[in-house]
mmCIF file of the N, C-alpha and C atoms, coordinates in Angstrom:
data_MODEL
# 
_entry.id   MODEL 
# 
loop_
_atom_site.group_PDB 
_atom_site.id 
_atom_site.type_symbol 
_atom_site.label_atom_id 
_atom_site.label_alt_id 
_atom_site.label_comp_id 
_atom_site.label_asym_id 
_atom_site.label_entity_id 
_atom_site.label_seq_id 
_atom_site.pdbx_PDB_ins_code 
_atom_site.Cartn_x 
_atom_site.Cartn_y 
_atom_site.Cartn_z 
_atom_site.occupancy 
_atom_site.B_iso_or_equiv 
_atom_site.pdbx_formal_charge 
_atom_site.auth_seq_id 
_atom_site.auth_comp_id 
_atom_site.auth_asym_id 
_atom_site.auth_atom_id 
_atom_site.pdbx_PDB_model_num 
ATOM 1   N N  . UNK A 1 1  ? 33.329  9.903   -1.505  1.00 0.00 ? 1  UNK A N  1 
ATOM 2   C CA . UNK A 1 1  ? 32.191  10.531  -0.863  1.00 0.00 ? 1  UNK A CA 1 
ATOM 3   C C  . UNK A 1 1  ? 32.713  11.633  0.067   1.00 0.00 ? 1  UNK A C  1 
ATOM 4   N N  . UNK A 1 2  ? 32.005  12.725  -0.072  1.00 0.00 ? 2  UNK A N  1 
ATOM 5   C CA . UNK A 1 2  ? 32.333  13.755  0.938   1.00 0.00 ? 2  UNK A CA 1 
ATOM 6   C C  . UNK A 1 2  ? 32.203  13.458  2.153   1.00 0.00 ? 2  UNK A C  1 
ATOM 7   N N  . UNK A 1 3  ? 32.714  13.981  3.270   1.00 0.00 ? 3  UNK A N  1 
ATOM 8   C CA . UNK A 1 3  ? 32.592  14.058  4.569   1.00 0.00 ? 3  UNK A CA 1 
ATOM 9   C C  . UNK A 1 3  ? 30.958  14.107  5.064   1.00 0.00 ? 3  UNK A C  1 
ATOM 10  N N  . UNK A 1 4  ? 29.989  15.624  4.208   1.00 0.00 ? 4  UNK A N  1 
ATOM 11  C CA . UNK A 1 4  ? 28.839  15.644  4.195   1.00 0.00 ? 4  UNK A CA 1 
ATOM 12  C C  . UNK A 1 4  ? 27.694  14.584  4.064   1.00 0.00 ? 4  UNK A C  1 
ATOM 13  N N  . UNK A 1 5  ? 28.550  14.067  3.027   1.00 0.00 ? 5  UNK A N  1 
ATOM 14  C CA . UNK A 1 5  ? 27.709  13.721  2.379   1.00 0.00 ? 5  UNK A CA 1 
ATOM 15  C C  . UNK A 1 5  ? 27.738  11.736  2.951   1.00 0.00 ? 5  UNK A C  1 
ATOM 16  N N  . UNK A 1 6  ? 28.819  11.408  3.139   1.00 0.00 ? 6  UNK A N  1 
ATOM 17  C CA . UNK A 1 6  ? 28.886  10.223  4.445   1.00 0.00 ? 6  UNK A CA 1 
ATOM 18  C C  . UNK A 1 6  ? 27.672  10.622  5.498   1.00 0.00 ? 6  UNK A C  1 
ATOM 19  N N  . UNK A 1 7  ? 27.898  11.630  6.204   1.00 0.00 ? 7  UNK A N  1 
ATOM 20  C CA . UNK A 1 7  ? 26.986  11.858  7.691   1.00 0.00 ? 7  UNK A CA 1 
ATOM 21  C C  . UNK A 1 7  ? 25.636  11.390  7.061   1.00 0.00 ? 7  UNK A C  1 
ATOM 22  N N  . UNK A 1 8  ? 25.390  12.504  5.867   1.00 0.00 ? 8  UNK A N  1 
ATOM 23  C CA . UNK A 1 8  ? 24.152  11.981  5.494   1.00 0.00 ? 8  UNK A CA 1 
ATOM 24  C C  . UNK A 1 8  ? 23.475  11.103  4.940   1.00 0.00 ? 8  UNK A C  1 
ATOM 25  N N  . UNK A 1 9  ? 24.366  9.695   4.704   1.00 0.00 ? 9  UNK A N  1 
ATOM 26  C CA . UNK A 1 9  ? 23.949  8.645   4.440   1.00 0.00 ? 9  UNK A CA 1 
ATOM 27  C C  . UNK A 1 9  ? 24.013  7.759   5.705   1.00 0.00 ? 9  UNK A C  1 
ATOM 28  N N  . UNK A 1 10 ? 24.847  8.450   6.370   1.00 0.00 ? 10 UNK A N  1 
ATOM 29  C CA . UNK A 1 10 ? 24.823  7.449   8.034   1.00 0.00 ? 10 UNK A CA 1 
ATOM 30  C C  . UNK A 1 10 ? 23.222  7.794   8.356   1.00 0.00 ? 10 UNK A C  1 
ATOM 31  N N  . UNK A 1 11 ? 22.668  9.290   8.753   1.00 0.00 ? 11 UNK A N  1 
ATOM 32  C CA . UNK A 1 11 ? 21.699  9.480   9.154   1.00 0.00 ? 11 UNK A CA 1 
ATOM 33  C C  . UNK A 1 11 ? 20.401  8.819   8.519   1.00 0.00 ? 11 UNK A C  1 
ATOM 34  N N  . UNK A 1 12 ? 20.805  8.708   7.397   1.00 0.00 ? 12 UNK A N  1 
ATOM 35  C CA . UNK A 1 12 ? 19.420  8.088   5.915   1.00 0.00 ? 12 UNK A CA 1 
ATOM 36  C C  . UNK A 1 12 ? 18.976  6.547   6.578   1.00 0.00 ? 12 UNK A C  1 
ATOM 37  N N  . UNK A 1 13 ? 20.685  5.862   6.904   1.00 0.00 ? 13 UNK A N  1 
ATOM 38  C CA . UNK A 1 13 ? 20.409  4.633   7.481   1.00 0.00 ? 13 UNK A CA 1 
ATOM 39  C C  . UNK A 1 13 ? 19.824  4.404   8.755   1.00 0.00 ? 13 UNK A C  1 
ATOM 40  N N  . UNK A 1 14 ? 20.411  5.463   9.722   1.00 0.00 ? 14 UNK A N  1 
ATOM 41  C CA . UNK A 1 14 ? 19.928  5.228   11.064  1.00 0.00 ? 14 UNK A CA 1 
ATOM 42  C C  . UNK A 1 14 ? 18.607  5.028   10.967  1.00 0.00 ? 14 UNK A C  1 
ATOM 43  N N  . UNK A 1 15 ? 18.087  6.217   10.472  1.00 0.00 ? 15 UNK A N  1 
ATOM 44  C CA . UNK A 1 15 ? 16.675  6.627   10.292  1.00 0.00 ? 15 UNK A CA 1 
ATOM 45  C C  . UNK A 1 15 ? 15.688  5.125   9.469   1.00 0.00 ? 15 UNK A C  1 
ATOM 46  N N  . UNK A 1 16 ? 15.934  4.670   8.580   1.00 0.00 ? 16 UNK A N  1 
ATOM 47  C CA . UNK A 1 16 ? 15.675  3.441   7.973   1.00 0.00 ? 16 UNK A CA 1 
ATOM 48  C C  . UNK A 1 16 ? 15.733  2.417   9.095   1.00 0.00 ? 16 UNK A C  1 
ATOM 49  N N  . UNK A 1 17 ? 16.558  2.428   9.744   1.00 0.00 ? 17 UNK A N  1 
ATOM 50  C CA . UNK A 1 17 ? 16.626  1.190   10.483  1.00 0.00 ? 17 UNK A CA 1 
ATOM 51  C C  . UNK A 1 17 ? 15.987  1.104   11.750  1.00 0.00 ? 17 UNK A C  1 
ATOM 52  N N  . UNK A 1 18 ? 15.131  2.803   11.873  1.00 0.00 ? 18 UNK A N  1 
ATOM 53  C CA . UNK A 1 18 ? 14.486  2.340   13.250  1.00 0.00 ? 18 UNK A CA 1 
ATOM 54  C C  . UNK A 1 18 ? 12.754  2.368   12.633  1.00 0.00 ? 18 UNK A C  1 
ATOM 55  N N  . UNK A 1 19 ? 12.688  2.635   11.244  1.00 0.00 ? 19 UNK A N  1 
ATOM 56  C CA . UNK A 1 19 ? 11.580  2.034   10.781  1.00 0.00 ? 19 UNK A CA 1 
ATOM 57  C C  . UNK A 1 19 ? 11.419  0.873   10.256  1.00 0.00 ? 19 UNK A C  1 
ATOM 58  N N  . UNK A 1 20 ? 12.169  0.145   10.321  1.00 0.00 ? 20 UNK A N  1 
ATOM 59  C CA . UNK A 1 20 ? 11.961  -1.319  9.910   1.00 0.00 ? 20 UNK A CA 1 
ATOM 60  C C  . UNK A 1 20 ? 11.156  -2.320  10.487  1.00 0.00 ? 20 UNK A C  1 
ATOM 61  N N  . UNK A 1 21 ? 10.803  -1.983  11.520  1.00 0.00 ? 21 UNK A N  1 
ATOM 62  C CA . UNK A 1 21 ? 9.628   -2.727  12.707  1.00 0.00 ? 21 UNK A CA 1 
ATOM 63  C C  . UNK A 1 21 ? 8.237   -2.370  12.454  1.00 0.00 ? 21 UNK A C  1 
ATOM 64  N N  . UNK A 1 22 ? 8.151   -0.766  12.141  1.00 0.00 ? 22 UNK A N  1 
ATOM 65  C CA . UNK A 1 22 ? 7.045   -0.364  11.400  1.00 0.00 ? 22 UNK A CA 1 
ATOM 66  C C  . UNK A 1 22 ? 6.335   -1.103  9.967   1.00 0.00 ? 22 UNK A C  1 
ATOM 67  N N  . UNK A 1 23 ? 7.549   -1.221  8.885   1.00 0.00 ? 23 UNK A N  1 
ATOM 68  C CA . UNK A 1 23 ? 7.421   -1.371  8.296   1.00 0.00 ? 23 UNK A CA 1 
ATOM 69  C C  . UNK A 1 23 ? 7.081   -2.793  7.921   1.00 0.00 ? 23 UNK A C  1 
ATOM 70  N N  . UNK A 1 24 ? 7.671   -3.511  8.481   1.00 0.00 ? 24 UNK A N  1 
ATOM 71  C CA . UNK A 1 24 ? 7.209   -5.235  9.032   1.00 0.00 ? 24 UNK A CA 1 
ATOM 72  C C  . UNK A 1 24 ? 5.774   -4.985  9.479   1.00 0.00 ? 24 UNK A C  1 
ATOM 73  N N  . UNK A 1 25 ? 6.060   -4.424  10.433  1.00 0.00 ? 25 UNK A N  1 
ATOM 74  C CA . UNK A 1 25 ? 4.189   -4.869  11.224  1.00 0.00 ? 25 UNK A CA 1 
ATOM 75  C C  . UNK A 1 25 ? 3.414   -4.356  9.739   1.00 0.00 ? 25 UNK A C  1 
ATOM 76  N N  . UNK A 1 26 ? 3.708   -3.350  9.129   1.00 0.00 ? 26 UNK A N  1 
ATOM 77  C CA . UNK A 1 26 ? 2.459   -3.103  8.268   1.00 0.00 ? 26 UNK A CA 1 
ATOM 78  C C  . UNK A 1 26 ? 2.102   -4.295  7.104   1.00 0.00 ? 26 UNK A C  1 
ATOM 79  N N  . UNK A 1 27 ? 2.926   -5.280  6.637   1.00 0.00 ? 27 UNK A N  1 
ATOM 80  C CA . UNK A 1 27 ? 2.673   -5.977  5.855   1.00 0.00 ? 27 UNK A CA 1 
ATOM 81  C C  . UNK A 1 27 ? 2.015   -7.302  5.865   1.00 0.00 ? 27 UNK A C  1 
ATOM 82  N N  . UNK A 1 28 ? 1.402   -7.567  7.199   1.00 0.00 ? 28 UNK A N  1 
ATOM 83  C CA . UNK A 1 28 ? 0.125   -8.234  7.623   1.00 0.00 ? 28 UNK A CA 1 
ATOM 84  C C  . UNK A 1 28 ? -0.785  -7.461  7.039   1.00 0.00 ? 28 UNK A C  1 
ATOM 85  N N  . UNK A 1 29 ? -0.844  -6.265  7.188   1.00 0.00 ? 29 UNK A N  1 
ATOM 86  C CA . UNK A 1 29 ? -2.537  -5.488  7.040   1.00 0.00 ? 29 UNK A CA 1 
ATOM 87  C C  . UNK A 1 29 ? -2.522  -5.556  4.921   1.00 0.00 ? 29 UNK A C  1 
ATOM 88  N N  . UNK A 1 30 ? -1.399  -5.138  4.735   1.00 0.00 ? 30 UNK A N  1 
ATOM 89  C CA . UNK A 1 30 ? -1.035  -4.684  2.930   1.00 0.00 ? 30 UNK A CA 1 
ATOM 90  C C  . UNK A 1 30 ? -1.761  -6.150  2.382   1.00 0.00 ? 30 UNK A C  1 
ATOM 91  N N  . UNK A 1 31 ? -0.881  -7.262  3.530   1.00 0.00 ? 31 UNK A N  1 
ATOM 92  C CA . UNK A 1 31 ? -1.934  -8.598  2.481   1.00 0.00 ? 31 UNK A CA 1 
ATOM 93  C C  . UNK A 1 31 ? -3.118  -8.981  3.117   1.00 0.00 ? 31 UNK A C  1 
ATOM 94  N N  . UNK A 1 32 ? -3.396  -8.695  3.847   1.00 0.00 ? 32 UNK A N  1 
ATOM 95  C CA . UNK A 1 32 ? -5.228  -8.904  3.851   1.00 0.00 ? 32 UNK A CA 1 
ATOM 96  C C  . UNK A 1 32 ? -6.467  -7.549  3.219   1.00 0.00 ? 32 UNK A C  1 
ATOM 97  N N  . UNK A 1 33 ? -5.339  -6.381  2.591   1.00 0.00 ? 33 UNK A N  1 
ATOM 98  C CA . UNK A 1 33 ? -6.169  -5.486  2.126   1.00 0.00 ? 33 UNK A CA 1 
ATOM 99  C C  . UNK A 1 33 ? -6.080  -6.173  0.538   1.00 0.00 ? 33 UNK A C  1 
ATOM 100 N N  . UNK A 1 34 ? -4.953  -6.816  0.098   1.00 0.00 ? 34 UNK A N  1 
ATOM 101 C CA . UNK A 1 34 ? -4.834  -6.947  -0.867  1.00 0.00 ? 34 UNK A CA 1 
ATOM 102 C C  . UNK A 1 34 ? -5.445  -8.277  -1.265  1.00 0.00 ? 34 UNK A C  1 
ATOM 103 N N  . UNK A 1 35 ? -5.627  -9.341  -0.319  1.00 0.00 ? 35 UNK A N  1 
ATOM 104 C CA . UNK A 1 35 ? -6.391  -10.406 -0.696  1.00 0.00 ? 35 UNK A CA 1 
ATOM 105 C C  . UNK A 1 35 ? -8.088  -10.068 -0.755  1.00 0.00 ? 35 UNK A C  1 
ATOM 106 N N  . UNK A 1 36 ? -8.250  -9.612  0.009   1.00 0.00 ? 36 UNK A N  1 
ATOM 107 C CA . UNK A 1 36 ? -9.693  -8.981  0.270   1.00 0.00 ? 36 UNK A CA 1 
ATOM 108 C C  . UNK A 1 36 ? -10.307 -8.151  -1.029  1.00 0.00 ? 36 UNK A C  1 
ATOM 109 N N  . UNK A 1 37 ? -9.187  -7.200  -1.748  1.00 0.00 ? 37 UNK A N  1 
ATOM 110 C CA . UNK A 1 37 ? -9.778  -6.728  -3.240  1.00 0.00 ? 37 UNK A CA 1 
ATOM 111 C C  . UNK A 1 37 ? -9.377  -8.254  -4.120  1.00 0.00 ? 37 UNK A C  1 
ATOM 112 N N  . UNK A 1 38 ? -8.463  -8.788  -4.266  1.00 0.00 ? 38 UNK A N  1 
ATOM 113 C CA . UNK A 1 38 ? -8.741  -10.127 -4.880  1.00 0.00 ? 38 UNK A CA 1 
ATOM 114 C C  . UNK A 1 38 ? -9.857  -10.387 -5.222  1.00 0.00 ? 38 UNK A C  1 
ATOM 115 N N  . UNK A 1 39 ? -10.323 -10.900 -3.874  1.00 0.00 ? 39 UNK A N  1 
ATOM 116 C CA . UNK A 1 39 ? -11.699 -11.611 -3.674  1.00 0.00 ? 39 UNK A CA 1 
ATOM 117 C C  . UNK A 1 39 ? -12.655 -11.059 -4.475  1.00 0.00 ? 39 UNK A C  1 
ATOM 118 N N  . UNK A 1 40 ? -13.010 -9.708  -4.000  1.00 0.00 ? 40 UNK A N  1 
ATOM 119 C CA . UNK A 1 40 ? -13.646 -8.529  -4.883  1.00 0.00 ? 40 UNK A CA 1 
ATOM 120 C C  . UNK A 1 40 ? -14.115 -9.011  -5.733  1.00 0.00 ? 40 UNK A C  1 
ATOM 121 N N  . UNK A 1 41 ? -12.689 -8.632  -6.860  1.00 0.00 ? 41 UNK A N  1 
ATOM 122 C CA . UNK A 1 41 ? -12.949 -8.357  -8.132  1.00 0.00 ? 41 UNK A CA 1 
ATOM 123 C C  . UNK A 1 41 ? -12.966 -10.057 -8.257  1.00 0.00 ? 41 UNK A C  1 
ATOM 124 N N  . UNK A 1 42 ? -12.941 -10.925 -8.003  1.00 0.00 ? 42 UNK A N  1 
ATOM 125 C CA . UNK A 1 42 ? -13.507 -11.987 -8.733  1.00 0.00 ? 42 UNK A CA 1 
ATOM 126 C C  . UNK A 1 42 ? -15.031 -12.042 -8.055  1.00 0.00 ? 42 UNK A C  1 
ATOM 127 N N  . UNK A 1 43 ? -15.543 -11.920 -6.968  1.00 0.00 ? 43 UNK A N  1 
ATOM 128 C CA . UNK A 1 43 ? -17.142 -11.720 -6.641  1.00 0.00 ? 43 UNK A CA 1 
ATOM 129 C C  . UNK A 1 43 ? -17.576 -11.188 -7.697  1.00 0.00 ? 43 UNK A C  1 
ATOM 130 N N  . UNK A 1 44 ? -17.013 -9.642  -8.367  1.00 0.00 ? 44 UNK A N  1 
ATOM 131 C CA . UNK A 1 44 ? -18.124 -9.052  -9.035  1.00 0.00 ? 44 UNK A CA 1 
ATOM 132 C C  . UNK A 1 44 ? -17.459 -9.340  -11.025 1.00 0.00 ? 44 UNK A C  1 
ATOM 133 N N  . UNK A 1 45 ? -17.186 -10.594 -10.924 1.00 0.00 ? 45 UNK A N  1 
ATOM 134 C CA . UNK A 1 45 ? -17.041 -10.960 -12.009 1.00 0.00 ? 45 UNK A CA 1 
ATOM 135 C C  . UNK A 1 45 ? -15.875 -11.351 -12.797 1.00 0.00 ? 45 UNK A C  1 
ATOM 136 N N  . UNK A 1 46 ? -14.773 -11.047 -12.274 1.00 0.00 ? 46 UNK A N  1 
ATOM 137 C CA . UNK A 1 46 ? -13.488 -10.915 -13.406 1.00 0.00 ? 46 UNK A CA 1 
ATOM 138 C C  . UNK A 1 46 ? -13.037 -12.080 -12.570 1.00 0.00 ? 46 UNK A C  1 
ATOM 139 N N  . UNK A 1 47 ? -12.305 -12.943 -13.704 1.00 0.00 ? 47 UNK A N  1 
ATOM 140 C CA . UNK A 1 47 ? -12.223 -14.149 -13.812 1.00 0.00 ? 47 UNK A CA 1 
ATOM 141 C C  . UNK A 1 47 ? -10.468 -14.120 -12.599 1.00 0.00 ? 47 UNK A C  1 
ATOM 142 N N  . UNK A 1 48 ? -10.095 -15.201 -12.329 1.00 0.00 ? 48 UNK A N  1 
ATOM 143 C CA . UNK A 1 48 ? -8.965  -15.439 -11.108 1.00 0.00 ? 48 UNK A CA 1 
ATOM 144 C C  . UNK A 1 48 ? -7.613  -14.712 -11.695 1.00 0.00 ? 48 UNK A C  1 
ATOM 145 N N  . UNK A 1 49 ? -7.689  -15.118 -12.886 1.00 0.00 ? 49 UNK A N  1 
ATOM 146 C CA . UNK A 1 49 ? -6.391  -14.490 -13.855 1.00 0.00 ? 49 UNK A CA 1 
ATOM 147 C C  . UNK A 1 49 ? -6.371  -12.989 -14.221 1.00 0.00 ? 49 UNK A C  1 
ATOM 148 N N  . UNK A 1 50 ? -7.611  -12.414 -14.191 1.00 0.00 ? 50 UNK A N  1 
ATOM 149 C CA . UNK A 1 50 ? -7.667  -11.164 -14.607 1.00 0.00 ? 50 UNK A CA 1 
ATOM 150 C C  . UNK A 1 50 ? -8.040  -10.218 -13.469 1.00 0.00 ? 50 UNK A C  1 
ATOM 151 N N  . UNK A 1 51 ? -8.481  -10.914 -12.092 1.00 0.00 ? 51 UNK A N  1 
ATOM 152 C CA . UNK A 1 51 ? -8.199  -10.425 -10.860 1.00 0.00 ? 51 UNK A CA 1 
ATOM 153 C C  . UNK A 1 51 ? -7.079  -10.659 -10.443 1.00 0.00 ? 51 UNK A C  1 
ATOM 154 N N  . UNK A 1 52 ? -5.573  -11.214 -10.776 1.00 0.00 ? 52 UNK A N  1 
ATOM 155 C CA . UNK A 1 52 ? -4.485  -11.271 -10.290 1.00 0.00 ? 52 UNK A CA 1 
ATOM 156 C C  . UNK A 1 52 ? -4.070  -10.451 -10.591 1.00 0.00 ? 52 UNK A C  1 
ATOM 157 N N  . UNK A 1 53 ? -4.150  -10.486 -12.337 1.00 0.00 ? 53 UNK A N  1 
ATOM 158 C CA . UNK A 1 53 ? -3.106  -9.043  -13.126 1.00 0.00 ? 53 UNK A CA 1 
ATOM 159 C C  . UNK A 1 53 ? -3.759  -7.834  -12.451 1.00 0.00 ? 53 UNK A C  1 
ATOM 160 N N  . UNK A 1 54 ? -5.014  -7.484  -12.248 1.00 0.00 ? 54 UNK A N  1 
ATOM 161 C CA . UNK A 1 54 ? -4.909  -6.193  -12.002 1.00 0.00 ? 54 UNK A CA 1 
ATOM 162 C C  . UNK A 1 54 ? -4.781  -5.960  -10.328 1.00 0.00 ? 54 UNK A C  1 
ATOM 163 N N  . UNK A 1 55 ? -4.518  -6.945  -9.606  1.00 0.00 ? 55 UNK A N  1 
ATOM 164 C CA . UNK A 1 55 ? -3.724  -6.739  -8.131  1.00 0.00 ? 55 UNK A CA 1 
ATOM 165 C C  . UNK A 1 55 ? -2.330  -7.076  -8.285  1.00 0.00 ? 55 UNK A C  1 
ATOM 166 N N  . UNK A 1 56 ? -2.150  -7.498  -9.298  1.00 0.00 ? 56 UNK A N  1 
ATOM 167 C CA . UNK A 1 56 ? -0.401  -7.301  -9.388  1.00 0.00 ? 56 UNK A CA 1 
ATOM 168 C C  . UNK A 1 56 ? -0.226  -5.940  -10.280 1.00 0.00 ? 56 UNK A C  1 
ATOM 169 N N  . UNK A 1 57 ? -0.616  -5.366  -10.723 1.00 0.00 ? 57 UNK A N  1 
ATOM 170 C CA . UNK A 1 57 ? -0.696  -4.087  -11.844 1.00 0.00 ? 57 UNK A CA 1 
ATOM 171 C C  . UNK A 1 57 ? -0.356  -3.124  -10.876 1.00 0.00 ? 57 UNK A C  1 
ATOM 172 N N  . UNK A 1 58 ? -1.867  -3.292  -9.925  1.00 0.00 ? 58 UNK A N  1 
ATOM 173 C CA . UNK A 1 58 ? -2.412  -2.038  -9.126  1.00 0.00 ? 58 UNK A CA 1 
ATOM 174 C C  . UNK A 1 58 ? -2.509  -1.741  -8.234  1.00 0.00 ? 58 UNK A C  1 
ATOM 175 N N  . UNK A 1 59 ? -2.032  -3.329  -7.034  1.00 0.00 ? 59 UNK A N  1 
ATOM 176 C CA . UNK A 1 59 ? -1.974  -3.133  -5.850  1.00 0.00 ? 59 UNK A CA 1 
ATOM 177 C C  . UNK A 1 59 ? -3.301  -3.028  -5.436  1.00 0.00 ? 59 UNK A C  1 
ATOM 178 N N  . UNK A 1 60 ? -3.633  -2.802  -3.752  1.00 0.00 ? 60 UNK A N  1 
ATOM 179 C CA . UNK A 1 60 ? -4.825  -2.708  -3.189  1.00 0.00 ? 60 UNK A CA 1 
ATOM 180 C C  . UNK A 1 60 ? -4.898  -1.318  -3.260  1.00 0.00 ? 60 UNK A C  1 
ATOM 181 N N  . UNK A 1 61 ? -4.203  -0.141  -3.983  1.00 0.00 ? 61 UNK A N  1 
ATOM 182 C CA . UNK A 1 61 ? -4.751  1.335   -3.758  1.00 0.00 ? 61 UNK A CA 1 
ATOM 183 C C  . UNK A 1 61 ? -4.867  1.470   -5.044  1.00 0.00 ? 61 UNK A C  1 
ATOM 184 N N  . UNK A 1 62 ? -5.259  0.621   -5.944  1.00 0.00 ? 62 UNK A N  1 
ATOM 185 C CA . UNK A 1 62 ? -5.763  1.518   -7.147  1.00 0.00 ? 62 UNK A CA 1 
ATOM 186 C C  . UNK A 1 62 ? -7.198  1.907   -7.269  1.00 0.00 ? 62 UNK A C  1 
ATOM 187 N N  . UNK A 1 63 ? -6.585  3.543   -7.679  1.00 0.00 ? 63 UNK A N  1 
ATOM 188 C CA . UNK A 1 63 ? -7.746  4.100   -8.004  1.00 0.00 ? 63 UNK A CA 1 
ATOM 189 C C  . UNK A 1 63 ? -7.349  5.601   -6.814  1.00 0.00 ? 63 UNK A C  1 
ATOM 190 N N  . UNK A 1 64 ? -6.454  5.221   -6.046  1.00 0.00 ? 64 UNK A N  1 
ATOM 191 C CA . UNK A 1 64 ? -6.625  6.152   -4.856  1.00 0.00 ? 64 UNK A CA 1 
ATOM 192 C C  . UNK A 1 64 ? -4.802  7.218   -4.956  1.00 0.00 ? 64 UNK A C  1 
ATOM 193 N N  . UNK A 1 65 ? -5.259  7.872   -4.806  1.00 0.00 ? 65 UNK A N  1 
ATOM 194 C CA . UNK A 1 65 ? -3.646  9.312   -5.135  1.00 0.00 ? 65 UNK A CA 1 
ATOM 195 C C  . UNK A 1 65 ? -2.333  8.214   -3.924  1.00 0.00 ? 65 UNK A C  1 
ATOM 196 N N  . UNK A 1 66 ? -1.220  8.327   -5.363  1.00 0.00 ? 66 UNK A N  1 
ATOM 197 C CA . UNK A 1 66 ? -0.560  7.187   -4.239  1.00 0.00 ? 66 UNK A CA 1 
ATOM 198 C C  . UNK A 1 66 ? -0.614  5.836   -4.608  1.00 0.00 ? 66 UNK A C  1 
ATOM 199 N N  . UNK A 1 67 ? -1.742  5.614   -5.066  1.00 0.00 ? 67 UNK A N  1 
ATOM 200 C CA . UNK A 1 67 ? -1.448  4.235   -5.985  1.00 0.00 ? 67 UNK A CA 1 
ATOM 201 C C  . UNK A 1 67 ? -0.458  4.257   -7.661  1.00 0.00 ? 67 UNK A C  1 
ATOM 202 N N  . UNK A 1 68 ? -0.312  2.683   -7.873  1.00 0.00 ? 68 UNK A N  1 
ATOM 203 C CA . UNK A 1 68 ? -0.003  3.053   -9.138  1.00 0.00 ? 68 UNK A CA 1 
ATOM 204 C C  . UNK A 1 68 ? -1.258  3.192   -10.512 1.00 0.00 ? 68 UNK A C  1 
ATOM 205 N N  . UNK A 1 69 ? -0.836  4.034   -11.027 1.00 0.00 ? 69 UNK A N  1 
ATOM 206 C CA . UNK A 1 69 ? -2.231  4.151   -11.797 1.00 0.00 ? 69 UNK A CA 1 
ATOM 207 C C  . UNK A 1 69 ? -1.668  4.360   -13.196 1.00 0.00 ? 69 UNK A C  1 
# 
């Protein structure tokens, strides 16, 4: 590894590692957005198995730029 190119994986990490607290706190909210469409799509019909696959498919942003689609 280059000299450069070290610094800039030191910096990649620093930087990573002072979002990691961020990134923790957000994954309370990711699973109650994501249980909450669960729920959803079995309220408006689709059976427990076919509301899993498409929250394991699609996550709670499908449909929205940024999701997987």
């Amino acid at each position: 590894m280059k000299p450069h190119e070290r610094i800039e994986a030191e910096i990649m990490n620093d930087q990573l590692q002072k979002n990691v607290p961020a990134i923790l706190g957000a994954y309370p909210t990711i699973a109650q957005l994501t249980k909450v469409y669960y729920d959803e799509l079995v309220k408006q019909g689709f059976t427990k198995k076919q509301a899993l696959h498409i929250v394991a498919e699609q996550g709670f942003t499908a449909g929205y730029k940024g999701g997987n689609e």
